[in-house]
C-alpha positions in Angstrom: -14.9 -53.9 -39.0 -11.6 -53.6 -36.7 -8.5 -55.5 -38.1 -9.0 -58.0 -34.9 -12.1 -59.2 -36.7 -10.9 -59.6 -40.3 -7.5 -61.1 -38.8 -9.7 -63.8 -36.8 -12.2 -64.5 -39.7 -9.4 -64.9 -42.0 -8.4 -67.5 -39.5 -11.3 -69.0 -39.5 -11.6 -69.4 -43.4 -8.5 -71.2 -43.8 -8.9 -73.5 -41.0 -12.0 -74.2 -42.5 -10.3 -74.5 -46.0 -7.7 -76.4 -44.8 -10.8 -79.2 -43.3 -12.5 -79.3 -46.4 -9.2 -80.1 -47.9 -8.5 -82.8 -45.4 -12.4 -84.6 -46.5 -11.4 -84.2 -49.7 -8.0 -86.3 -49.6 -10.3 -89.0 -47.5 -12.3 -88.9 -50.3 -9.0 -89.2 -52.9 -7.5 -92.3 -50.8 -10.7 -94.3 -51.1 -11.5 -93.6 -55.0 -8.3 -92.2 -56.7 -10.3 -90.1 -58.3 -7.7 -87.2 -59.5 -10.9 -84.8 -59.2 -10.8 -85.3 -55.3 -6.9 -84.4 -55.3 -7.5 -81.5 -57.1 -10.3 -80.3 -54.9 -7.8 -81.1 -52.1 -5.1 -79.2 -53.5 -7.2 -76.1 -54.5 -9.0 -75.9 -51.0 -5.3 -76.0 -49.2 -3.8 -73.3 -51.8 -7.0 -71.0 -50.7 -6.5 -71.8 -46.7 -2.6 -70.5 -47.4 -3.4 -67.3 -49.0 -6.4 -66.7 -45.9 -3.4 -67.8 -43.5 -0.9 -65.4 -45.3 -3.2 -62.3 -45.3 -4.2 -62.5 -41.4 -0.4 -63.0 -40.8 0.9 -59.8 -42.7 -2.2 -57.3 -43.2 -5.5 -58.4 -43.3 -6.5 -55.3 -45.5 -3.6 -56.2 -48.3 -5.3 -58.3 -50.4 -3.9 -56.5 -53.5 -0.8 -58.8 -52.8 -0.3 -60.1 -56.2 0.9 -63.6 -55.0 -2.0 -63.9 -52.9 -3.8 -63.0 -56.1 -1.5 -65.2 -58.2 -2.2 -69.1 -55.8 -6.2 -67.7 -55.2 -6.1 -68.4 -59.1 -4.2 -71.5 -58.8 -6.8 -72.9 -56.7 -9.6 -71.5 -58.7 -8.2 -73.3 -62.3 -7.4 -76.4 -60.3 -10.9 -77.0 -59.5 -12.5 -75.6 -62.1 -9.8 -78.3 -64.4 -11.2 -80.5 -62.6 -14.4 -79.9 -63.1 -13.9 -79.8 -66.9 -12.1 -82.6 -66.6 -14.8 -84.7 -65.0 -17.2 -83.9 -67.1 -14.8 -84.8 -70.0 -14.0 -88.1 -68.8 -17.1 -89.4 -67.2 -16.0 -92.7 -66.7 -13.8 -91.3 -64.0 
């Protein structure tokens, strides 16, 4: 696959990451739920590091700060996850 293509499917994944994001802060505003804000948060954190890798080189994903927020994101929904099915009167 050329570097155009990964560039512009890296594009495409964080818009996309960046909508799902968007639903899931709808979905925050009308319940409160801190699960929906983490969701939010995680899906925005994944749309920067697909934003930051088709800016600099699509093929440098061993960018340990791109690394370093794709696990942010990761433990953010997976805490809340944990903590949803902790709390279940959430």
């Amino acid at each position: 696959m050329t570097s155009q293509a990964v560039v512009f499917l890296q594009g495409i994944c964080a818009v996309a990451a960046w909508a799902v994001g968007l639903f899931f802060l709808r979905f925050w505003r009308e319940s409160r739920d801190q699960f929906f804000a983490y969701f939010a948060i995680g899906f925005w954190l994944m749309a920067t590091t697909w934003a930051l890798l088709g800016l600099e080189s699509p093929t440098a994903e061993n960018r340990p700060y791109i690394y370093g927020l794709r696990l942010l994101a990761f433990l953010l929904i997976i805490a809340a996850i944990v903590d949803k099915n902790r709390n279940p009167q959430h």
